[in-house]
N, CA, C and O atoms as CSV, one atom per row, in Angstrom:
chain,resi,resn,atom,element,x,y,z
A,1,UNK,N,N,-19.929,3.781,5.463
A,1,UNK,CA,C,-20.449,2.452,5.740
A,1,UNK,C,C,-19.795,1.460,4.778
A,1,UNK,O,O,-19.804,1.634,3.560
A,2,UNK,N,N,-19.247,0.448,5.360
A,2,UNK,CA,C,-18.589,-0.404,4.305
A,2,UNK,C,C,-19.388,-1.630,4.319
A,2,UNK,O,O,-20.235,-1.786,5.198
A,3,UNK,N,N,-19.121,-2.800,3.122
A,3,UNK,CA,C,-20.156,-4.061,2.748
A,3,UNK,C,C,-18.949,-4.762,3.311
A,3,UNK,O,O,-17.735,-4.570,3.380
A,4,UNK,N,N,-20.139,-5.974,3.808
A,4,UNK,CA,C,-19.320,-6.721,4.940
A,4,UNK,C,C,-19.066,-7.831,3.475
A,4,UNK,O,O,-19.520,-7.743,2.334
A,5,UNK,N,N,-18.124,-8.875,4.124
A,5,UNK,CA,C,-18.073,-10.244,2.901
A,5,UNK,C,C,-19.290,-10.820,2.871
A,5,UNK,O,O,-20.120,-10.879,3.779
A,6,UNK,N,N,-19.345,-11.229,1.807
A,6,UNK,CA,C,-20.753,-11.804,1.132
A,6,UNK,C,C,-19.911,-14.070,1.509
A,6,UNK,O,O,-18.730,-14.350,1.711
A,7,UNK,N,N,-21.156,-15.112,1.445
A,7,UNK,CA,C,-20.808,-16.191,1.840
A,7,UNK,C,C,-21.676,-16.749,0.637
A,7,UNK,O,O,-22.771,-16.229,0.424
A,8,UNK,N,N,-21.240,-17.750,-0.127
A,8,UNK,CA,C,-22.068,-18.475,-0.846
A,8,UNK,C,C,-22.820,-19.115,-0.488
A,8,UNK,O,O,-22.535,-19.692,0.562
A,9,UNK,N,N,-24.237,-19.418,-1.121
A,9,UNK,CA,C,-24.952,-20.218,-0.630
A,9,UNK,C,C,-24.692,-21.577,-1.363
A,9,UNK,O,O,-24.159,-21.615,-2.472
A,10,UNK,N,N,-25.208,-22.984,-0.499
A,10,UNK,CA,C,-24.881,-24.023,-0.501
A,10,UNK,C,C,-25.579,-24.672,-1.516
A,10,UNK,O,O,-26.739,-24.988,-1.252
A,11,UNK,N,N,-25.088,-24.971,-2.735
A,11,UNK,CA,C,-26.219,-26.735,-3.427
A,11,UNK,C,C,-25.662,-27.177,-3.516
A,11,UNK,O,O,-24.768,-27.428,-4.324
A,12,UNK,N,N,-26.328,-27.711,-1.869
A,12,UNK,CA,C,-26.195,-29.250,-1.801
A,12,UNK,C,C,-25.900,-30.500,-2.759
A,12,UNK,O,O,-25.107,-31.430,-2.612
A,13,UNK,N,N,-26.671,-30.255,-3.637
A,13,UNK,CA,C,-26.953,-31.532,-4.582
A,13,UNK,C,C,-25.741,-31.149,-5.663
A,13,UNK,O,O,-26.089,-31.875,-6.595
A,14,UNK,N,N,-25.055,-30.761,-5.930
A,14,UNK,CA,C,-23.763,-30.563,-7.110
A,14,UNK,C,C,-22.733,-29.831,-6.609
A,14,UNK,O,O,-22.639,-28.609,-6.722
A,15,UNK,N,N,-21.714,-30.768,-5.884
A,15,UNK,CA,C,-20.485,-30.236,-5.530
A,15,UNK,C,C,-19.555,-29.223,-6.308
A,15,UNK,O,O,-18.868,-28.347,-5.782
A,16,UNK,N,N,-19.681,-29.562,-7.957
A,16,UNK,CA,C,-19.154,-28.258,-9.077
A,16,UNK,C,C,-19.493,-26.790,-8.845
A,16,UNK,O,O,-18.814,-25.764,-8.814
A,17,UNK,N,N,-21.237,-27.152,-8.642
A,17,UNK,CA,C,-21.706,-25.740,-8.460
A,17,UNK,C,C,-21.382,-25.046,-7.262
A,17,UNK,O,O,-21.158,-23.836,-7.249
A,18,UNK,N,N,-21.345,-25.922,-6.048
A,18,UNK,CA,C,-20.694,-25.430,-4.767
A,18,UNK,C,C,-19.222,-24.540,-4.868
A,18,UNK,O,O,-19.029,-23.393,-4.462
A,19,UNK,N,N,-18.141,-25.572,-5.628
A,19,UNK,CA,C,-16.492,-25.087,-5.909
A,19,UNK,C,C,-17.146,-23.543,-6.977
A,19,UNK,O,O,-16.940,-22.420,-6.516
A,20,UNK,N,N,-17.731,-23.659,-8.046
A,20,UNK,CA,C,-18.046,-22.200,-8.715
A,20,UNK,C,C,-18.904,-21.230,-8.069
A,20,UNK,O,O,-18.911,-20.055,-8.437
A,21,UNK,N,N,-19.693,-21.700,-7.040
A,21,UNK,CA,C,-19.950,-20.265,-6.325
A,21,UNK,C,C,-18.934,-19.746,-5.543
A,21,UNK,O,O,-18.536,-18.582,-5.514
A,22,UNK,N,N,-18.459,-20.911,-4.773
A,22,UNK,CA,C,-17.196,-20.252,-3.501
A,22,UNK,C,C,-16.180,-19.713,-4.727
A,22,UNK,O,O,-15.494,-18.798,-4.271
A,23,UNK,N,N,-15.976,-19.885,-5.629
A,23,UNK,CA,C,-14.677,-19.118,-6.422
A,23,UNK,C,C,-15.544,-17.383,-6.922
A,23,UNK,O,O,-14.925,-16.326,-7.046
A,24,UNK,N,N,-16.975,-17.552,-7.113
A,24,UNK,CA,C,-17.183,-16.401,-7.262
A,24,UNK,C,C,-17.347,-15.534,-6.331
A,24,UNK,O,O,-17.078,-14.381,-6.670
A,25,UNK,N,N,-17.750,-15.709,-5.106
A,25,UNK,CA,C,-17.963,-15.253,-3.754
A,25,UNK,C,C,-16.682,-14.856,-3.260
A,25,UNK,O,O,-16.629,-13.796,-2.636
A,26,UNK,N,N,-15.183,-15.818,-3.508
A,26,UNK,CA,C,-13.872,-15.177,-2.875
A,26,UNK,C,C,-13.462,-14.055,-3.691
A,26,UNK,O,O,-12.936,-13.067,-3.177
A,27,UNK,N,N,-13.742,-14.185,-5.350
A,27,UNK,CA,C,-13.464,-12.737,-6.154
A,27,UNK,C,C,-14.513,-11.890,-5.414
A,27,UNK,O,O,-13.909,-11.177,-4.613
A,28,UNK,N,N,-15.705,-11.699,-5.363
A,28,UNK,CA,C,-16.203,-10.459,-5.025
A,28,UNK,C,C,-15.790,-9.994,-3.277
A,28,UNK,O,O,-15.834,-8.969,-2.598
A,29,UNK,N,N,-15.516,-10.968,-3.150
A,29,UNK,CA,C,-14.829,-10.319,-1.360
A,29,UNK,C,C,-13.572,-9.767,-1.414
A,29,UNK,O,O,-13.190,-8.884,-0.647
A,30,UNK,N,N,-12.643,-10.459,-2.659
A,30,UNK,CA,C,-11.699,-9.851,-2.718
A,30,UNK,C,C,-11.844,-8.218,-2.910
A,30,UNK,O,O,-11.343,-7.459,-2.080
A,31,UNK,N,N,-12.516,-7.760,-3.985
A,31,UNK,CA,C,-13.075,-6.209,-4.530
A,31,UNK,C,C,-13.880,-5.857,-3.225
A,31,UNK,O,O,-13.820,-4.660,-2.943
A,32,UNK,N,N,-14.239,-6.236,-2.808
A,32,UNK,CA,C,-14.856,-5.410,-1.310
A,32,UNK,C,C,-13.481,-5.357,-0.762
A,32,UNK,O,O,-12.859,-4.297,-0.820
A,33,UNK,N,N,-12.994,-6.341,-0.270
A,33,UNK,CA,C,-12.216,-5.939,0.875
A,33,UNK,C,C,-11.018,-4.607,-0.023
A,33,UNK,O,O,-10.944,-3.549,0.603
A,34,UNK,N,N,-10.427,-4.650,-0.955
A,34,UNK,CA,C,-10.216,-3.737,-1.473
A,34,UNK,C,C,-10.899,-2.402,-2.056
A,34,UNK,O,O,-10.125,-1.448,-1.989
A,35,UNK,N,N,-11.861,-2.166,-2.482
A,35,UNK,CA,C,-12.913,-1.375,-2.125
A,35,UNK,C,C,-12.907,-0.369,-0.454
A,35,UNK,O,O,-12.750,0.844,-0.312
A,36,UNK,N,N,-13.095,-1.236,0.400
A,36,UNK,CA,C,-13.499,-0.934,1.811
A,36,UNK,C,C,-12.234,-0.254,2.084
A,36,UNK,O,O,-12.335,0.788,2.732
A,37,UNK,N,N,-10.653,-0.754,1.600
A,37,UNK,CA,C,-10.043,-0.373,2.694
A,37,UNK,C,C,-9.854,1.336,3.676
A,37,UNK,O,O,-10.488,2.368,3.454
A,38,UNK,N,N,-9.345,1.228,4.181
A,38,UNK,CA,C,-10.198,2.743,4.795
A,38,UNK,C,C,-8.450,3.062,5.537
A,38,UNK,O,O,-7.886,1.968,5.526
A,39,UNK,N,N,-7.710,3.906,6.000
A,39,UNK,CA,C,-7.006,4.409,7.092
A,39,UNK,C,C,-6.688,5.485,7.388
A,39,UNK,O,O,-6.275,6.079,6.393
A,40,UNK,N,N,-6.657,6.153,8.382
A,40,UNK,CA,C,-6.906,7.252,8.779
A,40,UNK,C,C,-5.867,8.112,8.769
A,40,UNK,O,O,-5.868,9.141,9.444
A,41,UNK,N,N,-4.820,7.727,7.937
A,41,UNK,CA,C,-3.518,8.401,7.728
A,41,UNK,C,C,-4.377,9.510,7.022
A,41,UNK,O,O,-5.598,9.539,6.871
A,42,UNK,N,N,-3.128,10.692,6.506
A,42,UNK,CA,C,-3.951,11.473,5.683
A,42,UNK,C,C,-3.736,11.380,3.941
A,42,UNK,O,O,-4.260,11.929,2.972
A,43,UNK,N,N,-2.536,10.245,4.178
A,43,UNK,CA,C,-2.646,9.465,2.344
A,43,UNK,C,C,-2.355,8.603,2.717
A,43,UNK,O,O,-1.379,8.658,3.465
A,44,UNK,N,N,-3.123,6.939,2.401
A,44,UNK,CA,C,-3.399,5.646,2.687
A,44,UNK,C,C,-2.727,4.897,1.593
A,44,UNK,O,O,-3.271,4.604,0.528
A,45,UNK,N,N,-1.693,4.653,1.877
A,45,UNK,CA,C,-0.862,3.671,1.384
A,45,UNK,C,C,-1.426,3.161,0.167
A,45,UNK,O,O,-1.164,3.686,-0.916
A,46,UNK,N,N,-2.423,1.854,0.315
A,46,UNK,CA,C,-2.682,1.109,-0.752
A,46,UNK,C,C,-1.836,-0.028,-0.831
A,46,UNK,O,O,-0.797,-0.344,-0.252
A,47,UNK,N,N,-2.637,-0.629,-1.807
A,47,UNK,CA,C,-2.192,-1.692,-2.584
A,47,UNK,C,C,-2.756,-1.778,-4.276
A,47,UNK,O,O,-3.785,-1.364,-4.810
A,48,UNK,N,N,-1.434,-2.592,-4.855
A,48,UNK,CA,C,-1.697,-2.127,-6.284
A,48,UNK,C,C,-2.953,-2.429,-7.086
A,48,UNK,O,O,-3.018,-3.652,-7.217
A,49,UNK,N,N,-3.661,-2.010,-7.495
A,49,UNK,CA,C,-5.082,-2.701,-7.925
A,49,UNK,C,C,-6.143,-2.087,-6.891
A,49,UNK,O,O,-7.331,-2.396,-6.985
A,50,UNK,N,N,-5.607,-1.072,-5.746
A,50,UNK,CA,C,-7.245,-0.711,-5.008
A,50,UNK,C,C,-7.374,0.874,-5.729
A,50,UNK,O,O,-6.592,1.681,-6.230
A,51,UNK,N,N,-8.933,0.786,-5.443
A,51,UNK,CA,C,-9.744,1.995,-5.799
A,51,UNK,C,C,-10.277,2.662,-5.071
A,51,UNK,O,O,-10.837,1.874,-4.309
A,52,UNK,N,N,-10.518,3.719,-4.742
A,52,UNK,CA,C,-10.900,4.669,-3.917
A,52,UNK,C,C,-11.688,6.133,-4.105
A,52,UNK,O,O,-11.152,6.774,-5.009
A,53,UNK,N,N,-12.661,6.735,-3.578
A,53,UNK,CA,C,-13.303,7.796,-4.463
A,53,UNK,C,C,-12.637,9.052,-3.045
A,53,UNK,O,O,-12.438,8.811,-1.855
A,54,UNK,N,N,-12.507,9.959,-3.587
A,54,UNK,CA,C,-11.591,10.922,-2.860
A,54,UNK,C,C,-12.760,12.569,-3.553
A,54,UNK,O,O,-13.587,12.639,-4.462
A,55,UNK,N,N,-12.279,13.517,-2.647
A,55,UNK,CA,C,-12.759,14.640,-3.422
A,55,UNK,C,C,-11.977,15.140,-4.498
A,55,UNK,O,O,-12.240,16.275,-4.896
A,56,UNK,N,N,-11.082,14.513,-5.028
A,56,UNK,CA,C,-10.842,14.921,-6.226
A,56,UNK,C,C,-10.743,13.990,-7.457
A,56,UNK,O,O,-9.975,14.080,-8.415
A,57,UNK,N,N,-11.911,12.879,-7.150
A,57,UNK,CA,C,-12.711,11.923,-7.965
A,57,UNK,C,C,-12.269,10.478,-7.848
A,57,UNK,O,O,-11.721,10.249,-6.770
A,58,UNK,N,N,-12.385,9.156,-8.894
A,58,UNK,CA,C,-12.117,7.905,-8.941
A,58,UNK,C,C,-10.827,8.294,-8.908
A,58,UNK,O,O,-10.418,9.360,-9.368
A,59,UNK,N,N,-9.700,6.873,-8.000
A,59,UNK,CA,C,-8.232,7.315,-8.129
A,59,UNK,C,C,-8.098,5.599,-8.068
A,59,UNK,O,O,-9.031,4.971,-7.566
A,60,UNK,N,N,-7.288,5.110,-8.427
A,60,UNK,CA,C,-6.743,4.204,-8.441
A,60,UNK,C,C,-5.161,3.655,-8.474
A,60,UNK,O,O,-4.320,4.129,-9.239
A,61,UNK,N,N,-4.928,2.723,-7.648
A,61,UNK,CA,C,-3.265,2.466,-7.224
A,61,UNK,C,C,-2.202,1.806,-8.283
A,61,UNK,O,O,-2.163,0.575,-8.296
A,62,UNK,N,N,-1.415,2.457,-9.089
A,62,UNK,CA,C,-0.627,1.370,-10.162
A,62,UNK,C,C,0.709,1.967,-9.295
A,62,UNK,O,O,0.705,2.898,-8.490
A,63,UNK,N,N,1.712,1.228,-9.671
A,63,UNK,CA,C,3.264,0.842,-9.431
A,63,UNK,C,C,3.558,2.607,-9.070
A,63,UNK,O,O,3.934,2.943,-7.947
A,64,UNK,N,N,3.405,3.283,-9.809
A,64,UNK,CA,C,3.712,4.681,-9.812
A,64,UNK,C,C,3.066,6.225,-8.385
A,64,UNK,O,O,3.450,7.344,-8.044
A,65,UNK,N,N,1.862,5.194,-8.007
A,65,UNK,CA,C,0.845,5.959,-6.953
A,65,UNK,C,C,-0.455,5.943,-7.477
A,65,UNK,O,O,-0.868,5.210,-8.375
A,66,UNK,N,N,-1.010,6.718,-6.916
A,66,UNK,CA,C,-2.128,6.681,-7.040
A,66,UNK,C,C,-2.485,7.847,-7.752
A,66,UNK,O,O,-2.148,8.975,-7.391
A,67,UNK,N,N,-3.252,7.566,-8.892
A,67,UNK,CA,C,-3.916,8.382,-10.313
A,67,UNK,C,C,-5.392,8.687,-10.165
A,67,UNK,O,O,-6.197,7.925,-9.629
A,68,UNK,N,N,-5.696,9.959,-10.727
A,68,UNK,CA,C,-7.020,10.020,-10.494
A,68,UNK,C,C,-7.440,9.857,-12.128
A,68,UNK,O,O,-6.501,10.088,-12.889
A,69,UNK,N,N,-8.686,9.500,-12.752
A,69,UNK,CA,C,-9.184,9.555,-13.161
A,69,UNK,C,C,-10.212,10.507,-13.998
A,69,UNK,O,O,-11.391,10.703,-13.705
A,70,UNK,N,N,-9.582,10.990,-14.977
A,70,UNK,CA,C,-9.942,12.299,-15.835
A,70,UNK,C,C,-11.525,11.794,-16.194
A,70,UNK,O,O,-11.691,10.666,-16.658
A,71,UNK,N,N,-12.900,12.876,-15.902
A,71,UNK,CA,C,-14.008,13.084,-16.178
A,71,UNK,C,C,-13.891,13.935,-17.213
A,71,UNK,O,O,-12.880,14.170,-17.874
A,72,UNK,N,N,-15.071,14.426,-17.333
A,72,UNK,CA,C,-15.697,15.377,-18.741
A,72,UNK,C,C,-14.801,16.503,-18.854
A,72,UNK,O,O,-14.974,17.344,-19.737
């Protein structure tokens, strides 16, 4: 199940606060939509900076591929 984009809500009354929610609302959609991405290949490309949980734990995408993340 993936999280759909989130939309800021509106005050009205202070246009600043309006421009600083929509800037916080496009970062967290950004991390969802990276988060979410999903394809049904049987190794999914990526892009540099996405994260992904796999059965062989947190992995994440740098220049080199994709790294998993050493636990305990």
């Amino acid at each position: 199940m993936s999280i759909r984009n989130l939309k800021p809500p509106r005050y009205s009354n202070d246009p600043n606060m309006d421009r600083v929610l929509k800037q916080i609302y496009d970062d967290l959609n950004m991390i969802i939509n990276s988060v979410n991405s999903f394809n049904n290949q049987k190794e999914h490309q990526g892009k540099l900076g996405d994260i992904r949980v796999t059965d062989k734990g947190l992995q994440f995408k740098n220049k080199s591929g994709w790294k998993t993340l050493k636990g305990d």
